[in-house]
N, C-alpha and C positions, 0 to 999 in steps of 0.2 A: 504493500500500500504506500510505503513513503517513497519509493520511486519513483511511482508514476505522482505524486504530489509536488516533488522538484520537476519531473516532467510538464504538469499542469502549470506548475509558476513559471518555466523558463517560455511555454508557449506565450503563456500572457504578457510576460516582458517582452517577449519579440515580435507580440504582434501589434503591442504598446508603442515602439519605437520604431516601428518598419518606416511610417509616415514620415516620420520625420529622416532617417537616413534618405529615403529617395526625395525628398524635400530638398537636400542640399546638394546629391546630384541633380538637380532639376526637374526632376518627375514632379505629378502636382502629387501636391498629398494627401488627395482621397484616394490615389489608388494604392496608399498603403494598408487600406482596409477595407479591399476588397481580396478574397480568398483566391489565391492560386495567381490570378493577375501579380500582386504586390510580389508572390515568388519569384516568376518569372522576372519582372522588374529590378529583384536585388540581383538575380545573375545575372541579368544585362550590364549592371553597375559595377558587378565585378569583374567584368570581361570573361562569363560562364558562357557558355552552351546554354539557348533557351530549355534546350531538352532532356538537363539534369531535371529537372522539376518532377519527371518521373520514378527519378530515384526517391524523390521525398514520402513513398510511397509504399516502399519496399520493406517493411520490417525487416530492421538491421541495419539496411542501408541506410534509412535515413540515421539513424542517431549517427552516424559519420557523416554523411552531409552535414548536419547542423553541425555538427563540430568545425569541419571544415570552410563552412558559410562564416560561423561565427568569425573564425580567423580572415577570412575574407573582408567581414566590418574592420576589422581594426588595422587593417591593410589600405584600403582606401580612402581610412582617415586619418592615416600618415603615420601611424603607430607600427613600426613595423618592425620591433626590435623583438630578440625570443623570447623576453620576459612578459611582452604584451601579449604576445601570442598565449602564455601557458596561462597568462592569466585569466587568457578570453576562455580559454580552454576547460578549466576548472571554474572560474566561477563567470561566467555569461548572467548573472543573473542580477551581478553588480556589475558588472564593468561594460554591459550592452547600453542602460537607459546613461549610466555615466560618462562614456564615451559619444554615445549620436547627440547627448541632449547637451554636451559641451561649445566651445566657441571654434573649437577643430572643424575647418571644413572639409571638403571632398576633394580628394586629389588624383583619384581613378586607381586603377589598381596600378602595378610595376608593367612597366614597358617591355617588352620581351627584347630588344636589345641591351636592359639595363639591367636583365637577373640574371646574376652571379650565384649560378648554384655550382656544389661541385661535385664529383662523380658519385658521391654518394648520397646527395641530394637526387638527384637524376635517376637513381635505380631507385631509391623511395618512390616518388612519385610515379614511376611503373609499376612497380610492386602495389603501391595504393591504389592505382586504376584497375588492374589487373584482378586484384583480391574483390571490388566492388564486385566487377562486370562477373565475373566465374562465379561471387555467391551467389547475384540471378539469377544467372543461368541455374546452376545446382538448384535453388529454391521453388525452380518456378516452370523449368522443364525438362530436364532430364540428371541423373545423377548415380555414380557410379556406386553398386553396395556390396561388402565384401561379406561371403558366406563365413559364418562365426564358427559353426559347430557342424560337424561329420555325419548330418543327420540323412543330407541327398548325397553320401557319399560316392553313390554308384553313379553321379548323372553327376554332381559336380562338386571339388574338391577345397577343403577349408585352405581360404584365402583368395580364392578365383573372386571374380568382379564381376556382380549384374549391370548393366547398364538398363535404367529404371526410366520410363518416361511418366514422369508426373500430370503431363496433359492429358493424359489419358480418361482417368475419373476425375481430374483436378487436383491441383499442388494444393496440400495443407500448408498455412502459414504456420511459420517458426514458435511454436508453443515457448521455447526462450530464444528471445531473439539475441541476445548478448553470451556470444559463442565465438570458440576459439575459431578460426578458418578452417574447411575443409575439413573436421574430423565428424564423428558421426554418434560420437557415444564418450569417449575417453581420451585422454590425453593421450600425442605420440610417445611412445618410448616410457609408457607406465601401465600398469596391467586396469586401473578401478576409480582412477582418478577423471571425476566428470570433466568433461570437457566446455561446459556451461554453466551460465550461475542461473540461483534459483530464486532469488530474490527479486528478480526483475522478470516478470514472465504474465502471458496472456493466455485468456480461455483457448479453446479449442475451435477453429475455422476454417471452413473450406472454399475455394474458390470454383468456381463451376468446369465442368471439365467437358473433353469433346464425346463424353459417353460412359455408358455404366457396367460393372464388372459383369461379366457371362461365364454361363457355366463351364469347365475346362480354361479359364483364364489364368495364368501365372500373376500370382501376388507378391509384393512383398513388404515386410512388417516393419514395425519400428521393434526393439529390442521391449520385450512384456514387462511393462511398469513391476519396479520393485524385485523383479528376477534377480539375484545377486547370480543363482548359479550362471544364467548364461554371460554377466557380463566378467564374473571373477575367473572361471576355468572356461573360457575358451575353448584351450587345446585338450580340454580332458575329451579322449575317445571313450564311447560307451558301447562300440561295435567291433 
Protein backbone atom coordinates (compact mmCIF):
# COMPACT_ATOMS: atom_id res chain seq x y z
CA UNK A 1 0.00 0.00 0.00
CA UNK A 2 2.76 2.70 0.74
CA UNK A 3 4.12 2.36 -2.66
CA UNK A 4 1.61 2.88 -4.78
CA UNK A 5 0.99 6.12 -2.14
CA UNK A 6 4.59 7.78 -3.10
CA UNK A 7 3.35 6.58 -6.58
CA UNK A 8 -0.10 8.45 -6.13
CA UNK A 9 1.85 11.71 -4.66
CA UNK A 10 4.76 11.65 -7.26
CA UNK A 11 1.66 11.43 -10.11
CA UNK A 12 0.00 14.45 -8.42
CA UNK A 13 3.24 16.53 -8.23
CA UNK A 14 3.85 15.85 -11.99
CA UNK A 15 0.80 16.55 -13.06
CA UNK A 16 0.83 19.76 -10.70
CA UNK A 17 3.97 21.05 -12.41
CA UNK A 18 3.61 19.73 -16.18
CA UNK A 19 1.90 23.32 -16.94
CA UNK A 20 4.16 25.09 -15.92
CA UNK A 21 7.49 23.38 -17.25
CA UNK A 22 5.87 23.44 -20.83
CA UNK A 23 4.81 27.08 -19.85
CA UNK A 24 8.55 28.09 -20.02
CA UNK A 25 9.24 26.17 -23.06
CA UNK A 26 6.54 27.96 -24.77
CA UNK A 27 3.63 25.53 -24.92
CA UNK A 28 0.52 27.21 -23.53
CA UNK A 29 -0.20 25.89 -20.35
CA UNK A 30 -3.44 24.29 -20.56
CA UNK A 31 -2.11 21.63 -22.22
CA UNK A 32 -0.23 20.74 -19.29
CA UNK A 33 -3.44 19.36 -18.13
CA UNK A 34 -4.70 17.60 -20.49
CA UNK A 35 -3.95 13.70 -20.25
CA UNK A 36 -1.45 12.14 -22.76
CA UNK A 37 -1.31 15.49 -24.82
CA UNK A 38 0.90 17.26 -21.89
CA UNK A 39 3.12 13.67 -22.28
CA UNK A 40 3.72 13.93 -25.40
CA UNK A 41 4.46 17.77 -25.09
CA UNK A 42 7.30 17.03 -22.28
CA UNK A 43 9.17 14.70 -24.97
CA UNK A 44 8.97 17.05 -27.47
CA UNK A 45 10.66 19.59 -24.95
CA UNK A 46 13.07 17.01 -24.23
CA UNK A 47 14.14 16.37 -27.65
CA UNK A 48 12.13 12.55 -27.05
CA UNK A 49 10.52 10.55 -29.67
CA UNK A 50 6.66 11.41 -29.67
CA UNK A 51 6.23 7.62 -29.46
CA UNK A 52 7.90 6.95 -26.06
CA UNK A 53 4.43 7.83 -24.77
CA UNK A 54 3.61 4.24 -25.31
CA UNK A 55 6.19 3.15 -23.18
CA UNK A 56 4.22 5.00 -20.24
CA UNK A 57 2.11 2.36 -20.55
CA UNK A 58 3.84 -0.71 -20.13
CA UNK A 59 4.15 -1.83 -16.56
CA UNK A 60 7.77 -1.68 -15.72
CA UNK A 61 8.41 0.34 -18.37
CA UNK A 62 7.08 3.04 -17.32
CA UNK A 63 8.47 3.45 -13.80
CA UNK A 64 11.84 3.84 -15.95
CA UNK A 65 10.54 6.21 -18.01
CA UNK A 66 9.43 8.42 -15.21
CA UNK A 67 12.69 8.18 -13.84
CA UNK A 68 14.32 8.81 -17.00
CA UNK A 69 11.61 11.98 -17.90
CA UNK A 70 12.29 13.16 -14.49
CA UNK A 71 16.06 13.41 -15.32
CA UNK A 72 15.15 14.94 -18.44
CA UNK A 73 13.30 18.02 -16.34
CA UNK A 74 16.36 18.90 -14.62
CA UNK A 75 18.37 18.74 -17.82
CA UNK A 76 16.55 21.23 -19.74
CA UNK A 77 16.40 23.46 -16.95
CA UNK A 78 20.10 23.77 -16.87
CA UNK A 79 20.72 21.46 -13.96
CA UNK A 80 22.63 19.11 -15.23
CA UNK A 81 25.31 18.12 -12.94
CA UNK A 82 25.09 14.09 -11.20
CA UNK A 83 24.14 15.39 -8.14
CA UNK A 84 20.94 16.88 -9.75
CA UNK A 85 20.24 14.05 -11.54
CA UNK A 86 20.35 11.58 -8.34
CA UNK A 87 18.48 13.93 -6.64
CA UNK A 88 15.80 14.01 -9.39
CA UNK A 89 16.09 10.47 -9.07
CA UNK A 90 15.32 9.74 -5.60
CA UNK A 91 13.40 12.35 -4.48
CA UNK A 92 11.08 13.84 -7.72
CA UNK A 93 8.62 14.75 -5.23
CA UNK A 94 10.63 17.74 -3.84
CA UNK A 95 12.85 18.63 -6.40
CA UNK A 96 10.08 18.55 -9.43
CA UNK A 97 7.50 21.41 -8.19
CA UNK A 98 11.14 23.05 -6.64
CA UNK A 99 12.97 23.16 -9.66
CA UNK A 100 9.88 24.04 -12.61
CA UNK A 101 8.38 26.59 -10.02
CA UNK A 102 11.82 28.23 -9.70
CA UNK A 103 13.23 31.48 -11.64
CA UNK A 104 15.40 28.65 -13.83
CA UNK A 105 14.28 28.93 -17.28
CA UNK A 106 14.37 26.53 -20.23
CA UNK A 107 17.34 25.81 -22.12
CA UNK A 108 16.29 22.61 -24.20
CA UNK A 109 17.83 19.65 -23.72
CA UNK A 110 22.01 19.03 -24.63
CA UNK A 111 22.98 19.48 -28.27
CA UNK A 112 24.15 16.37 -29.61
CA UNK A 113 27.21 17.94 -30.85
CA UNK A 114 27.92 19.06 -27.34
CA UNK A 115 27.46 15.56 -25.36
CA UNK A 116 30.41 14.20 -24.16
CA UNK A 117 29.69 10.86 -23.17
CA UNK A 118 32.36 8.36 -22.97
CA UNK A 119 32.56 4.75 -23.90
CA UNK A 120 30.82 3.65 -21.01
CA UNK A 121 28.28 6.07 -21.14
CA UNK A 122 27.43 4.85 -24.76
CA UNK A 123 27.09 1.11 -23.90
CA UNK A 124 24.72 2.39 -20.82
CA UNK A 125 22.48 3.86 -22.95
CA UNK A 126 22.29 0.77 -25.36
CA UNK A 127 22.06 -1.58 -22.70
CA UNK A 128 19.10 0.81 -21.38
CA UNK A 129 17.27 0.81 -24.73
CA UNK A 130 17.82 -2.51 -25.38
CA UNK A 131 16.63 -3.92 -21.71
CA UNK A 132 13.26 -1.52 -22.21
CA UNK A 133 12.51 -2.79 -25.84
CA UNK A 134 13.34 -6.98 -25.05
CA UNK A 135 11.00 -6.56 -21.65
CA UNK A 136 8.04 -5.72 -24.21
CA UNK A 137 8.67 -7.80 -26.22
CA UNK A 138 9.12 -10.71 -23.60
CA UNK A 139 5.92 -9.03 -21.78
CA UNK A 140 3.63 -8.77 -24.31
CA UNK A 141 4.51 -11.20 -27.17
CA UNK A 142 6.54 -13.91 -27.03
CA UNK A 143 9.17 -15.29 -24.45
CA UNK A 144 11.43 -17.95 -24.13
CA UNK A 145 10.74 -20.74 -20.98
CA UNK A 146 13.03 -23.00 -19.68
CA UNK A 147 11.67 -26.66 -18.77
CA UNK A 148 12.56 -26.94 -14.74
CA UNK A 149 11.94 -30.41 -13.94
CA UNK A 150 12.21 -34.20 -15.98
CA UNK A 151 8.71 -34.46 -15.90
CA UNK A 152 8.36 -34.49 -20.29
CA UNK A 153 11.56 -36.04 -20.04
CA UNK A 154 10.86 -38.39 -23.17
CA UNK A 155 9.79 -35.23 -25.50
CA UNK A 156 11.84 -32.72 -23.85
CA UNK A 157 14.81 -32.39 -21.62
CA UNK A 158 15.58 -30.02 -18.36
CA UNK A 159 16.97 -26.85 -19.55
CA UNK A 160 15.67 -26.87 -23.32
CA UNK A 161 13.79 -23.50 -24.02
CA UNK A 162 9.94 -23.17 -25.13
CA UNK A 163 9.60 -20.37 -27.05
CA UNK A 164 5.96 -19.16 -25.72
CA UNK A 165 3.73 -16.74 -27.75
CA UNK A 166 1.76 -14.73 -25.22
CA UNK A 167 -0.60 -13.21 -28.15
CA UNK A 168 -2.09 -16.13 -28.40
CA UNK A 169 -4.84 -16.05 -25.39
CA UNK A 170 -3.21 -12.70 -24.20
CA UNK A 171 -0.18 -11.44 -22.33
CA UNK A 172 -0.84 -11.29 -18.45
CA UNK A 173 0.55 -8.01 -17.07
CA UNK A 174 3.51 -8.34 -14.79
CA UNK A 175 1.79 -9.36 -11.25
CA UNK A 176 5.29 -7.47 -9.88
CA UNK A 177 6.32 -5.40 -12.11
CA UNK A 178 9.73 -4.27 -10.37
CA UNK A 179 11.85 -7.27 -11.49
CA UNK A 180 15.29 -8.17 -12.17
CA UNK A 181 15.64 -8.23 -16.22
CA UNK A 182 15.06 -11.23 -18.12
CA UNK A 183 14.81 -13.85 -15.32
CA UNK A 184 11.67 -15.80 -14.73
CA UNK A 185 11.58 -16.83 -11.19
CA UNK A 186 15.00 -16.48 -9.33
CA UNK A 187 18.11 -14.94 -9.26
CA UNK A 188 21.15 -15.82 -11.88
CA UNK A 189 23.70 -17.99 -10.36
CA UNK A 190 21.42 -18.69 -6.93
CA UNK A 191 19.23 -21.61 -6.56
CA UNK A 192 15.68 -19.67 -4.22
CA UNK A 193 16.44 -16.34 -4.38
CA UNK A 194 13.37 -14.38 -5.96
CA UNK A 195 14.06 -12.45 -8.43
CA UNK A 196 11.21 -9.64 -7.77
CA UNK A 197 10.14 -7.75 -4.92
CA UNK A 198 6.84 -8.18 -3.34
CA UNK A 199 6.08 -5.06 -1.84
CA UNK A 200 5.21 -3.25 -4.83
CA UNK A 201 2.80 -5.49 -7.00
CA UNK A 202 -0.74 -5.44 -8.68
CA UNK A 203 -3.81 -7.60 -8.95
CA UNK A 204 -4.14 -10.19 -11.59
CA UNK A 205 -4.89 -8.94 -15.46
CA UNK A 206 -5.37 -9.85 -18.78
CA UNK A 207 -5.13 -8.32 -21.84
CA UNK A 208 -7.24 -9.74 -24.65
CA UNK A 209 -5.72 -12.20 -26.87
CA UNK A 210 -6.07 -13.37 -30.74
CA UNK A 211 -8.03 -16.50 -29.29
CA UNK A 212 -8.89 -19.04 -26.79
CA UNK A 213 -7.14 -22.34 -25.59
CA UNK A 214 -8.44 -25.76 -27.59
CA UNK A 215 -8.43 -28.83 -26.77
CA UNK A 216 -4.80 -30.60 -27.54
CA UNK A 217 -3.24 -27.13 -27.16
CA UNK A 218 0.35 -26.93 -25.58
CA UNK A 219 0.35 -24.78 -22.36
CA UNK A 220 2.50 -23.30 -20.32
CA UNK A 221 2.53 -22.37 -16.49
CA UNK A 222 3.81 -19.93 -14.31
CA UNK A 223 5.83 -21.96 -11.40
CA UNK A 224 2.42 -23.09 -8.61
CA UNK A 225 2.33 -20.39 -6.06
CA UNK A 226 4.18 -21.35 -2.82
CA UNK A 227 5.78 -24.74 -4.51
CA UNK A 228 9.17 -24.49 -2.77
CA UNK A 229 9.62 -28.08 -4.01
CA UNK A 230 9.67 -27.04 -7.73
CA UNK A 231 11.54 -23.87 -7.32
CA UNK A 232 14.36 -25.25 -4.59
CA UNK A 233 15.30 -28.87 -6.22
CA UNK A 234 15.11 -28.27 -9.63
CA UNK A 235 17.57 -30.92 -10.65
CA UNK A 236 16.10 -33.58 -8.37
CA UNK A 237 15.03 -36.48 -10.91
CA UNK A 238 12.14 -38.42 -9.64
CA UNK A 239 12.24 -40.92 -12.93
Amino acid sequence: MIPYLFLIAYLVVLYACLWKLLQKAGKPAWAGLVPVYNIILWLRISGKPWWWVFLFIVPGVNLLMFILMNVNISIVLGEREVKDHVVMVFLPWYKIPQLVFSNKPYVGPIPVEQRKRGRLGQWGDAILFAVIVATVFRTYTFEAFTIPTPSMEKSLLVGDYLFVSKLSYGPRLPLTPMTFPFTHHTMPFTTSTPSFVTWFSQPYRRLPGLGSPQRGDALVFNFPEGDTVVANFQNQSYY
